[in-house]
N, C-alpha and C positions, 0 to 999 in steps of 0.2 A: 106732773110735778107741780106743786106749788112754786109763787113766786118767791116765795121766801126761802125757799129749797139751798143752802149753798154749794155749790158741786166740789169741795173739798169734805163737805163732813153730811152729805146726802147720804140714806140708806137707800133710795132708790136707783140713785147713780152707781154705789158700789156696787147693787146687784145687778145692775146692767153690763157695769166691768164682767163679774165673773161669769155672765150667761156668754157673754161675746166671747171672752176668752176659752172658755169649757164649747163652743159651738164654732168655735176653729181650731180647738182638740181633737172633736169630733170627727169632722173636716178632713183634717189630717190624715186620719187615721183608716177614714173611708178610703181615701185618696189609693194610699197602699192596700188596704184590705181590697179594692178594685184591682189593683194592679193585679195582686197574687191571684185574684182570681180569673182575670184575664191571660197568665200565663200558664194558670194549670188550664184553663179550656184550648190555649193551645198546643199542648201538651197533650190534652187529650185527640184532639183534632189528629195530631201528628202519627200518634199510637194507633188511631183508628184508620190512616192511611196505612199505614207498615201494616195491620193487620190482613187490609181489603188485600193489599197485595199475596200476603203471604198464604190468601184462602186461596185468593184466585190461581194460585200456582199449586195450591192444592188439587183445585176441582181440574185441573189440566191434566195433571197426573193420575186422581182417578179415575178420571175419564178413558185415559191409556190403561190402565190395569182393569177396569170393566169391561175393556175390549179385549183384551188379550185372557181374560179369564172365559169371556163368551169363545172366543177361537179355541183355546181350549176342553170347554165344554162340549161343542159342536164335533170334535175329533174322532171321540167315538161310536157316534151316532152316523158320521161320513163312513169310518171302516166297517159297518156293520152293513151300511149300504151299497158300500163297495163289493162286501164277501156275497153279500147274496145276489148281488148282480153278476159275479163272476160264477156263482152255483146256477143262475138259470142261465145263463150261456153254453156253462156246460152240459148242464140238461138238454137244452135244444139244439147243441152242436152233437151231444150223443142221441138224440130224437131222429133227427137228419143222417146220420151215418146209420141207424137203425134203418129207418126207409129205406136206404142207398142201399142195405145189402139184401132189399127182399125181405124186408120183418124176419128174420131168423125166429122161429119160438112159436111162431102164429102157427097153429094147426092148420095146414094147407098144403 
């Protein structure tokens, strides 16, 4: 500013009025624009806990139903194992009683 400048009817003073005033508008405005966006981040944060949980009770659950779909899977591969286990016993309990009565059938 010059010194002849008078700060009533200065053009440079006026436009330092309006940058000041217009850069605590600004100001302002960040202030809230910060806010809001510090309550949707914890909004989000919040969301993003409710979710972890509700996976994690997911993955609990199908962890129990991948089990119980393998146990039943396994079911009839056990009775199939079973029934032939129960055909060669009886084979070998009729082998055995075959023996025991002198091979009946053998040419002798």
């Amino acid at each position: 500013m010059t010194e002849t400048c008078n700060p009533k009817d200065c053009l440079v003073a006026a436009r330092v009025d309006a940058l000041e005033k217009e850069f605590d508008r600004y100001r302002g405005n960040s202030t809230d624009t910060h806010k809001q966006m510090f309550e949707r981040i914890g909004a989000l944060e919040q969301s993003g806990a409710t979710l972890k949980t509700k996976l994690d009770g997911m993955d609990g659950k199908l962890d129990e139903i991948t089990e119980k779909v393998n146990t039943l899977a396994d079911k009839p591969g056990k009775r199939w194992e079973s029934l032939v286990s129960c055909l060669l016993s009886a084979l070998a309990g009729a082998f055995v009683l075959w023996l025991a009565a002198g091979m009946p059938g053998v040419g002798g």
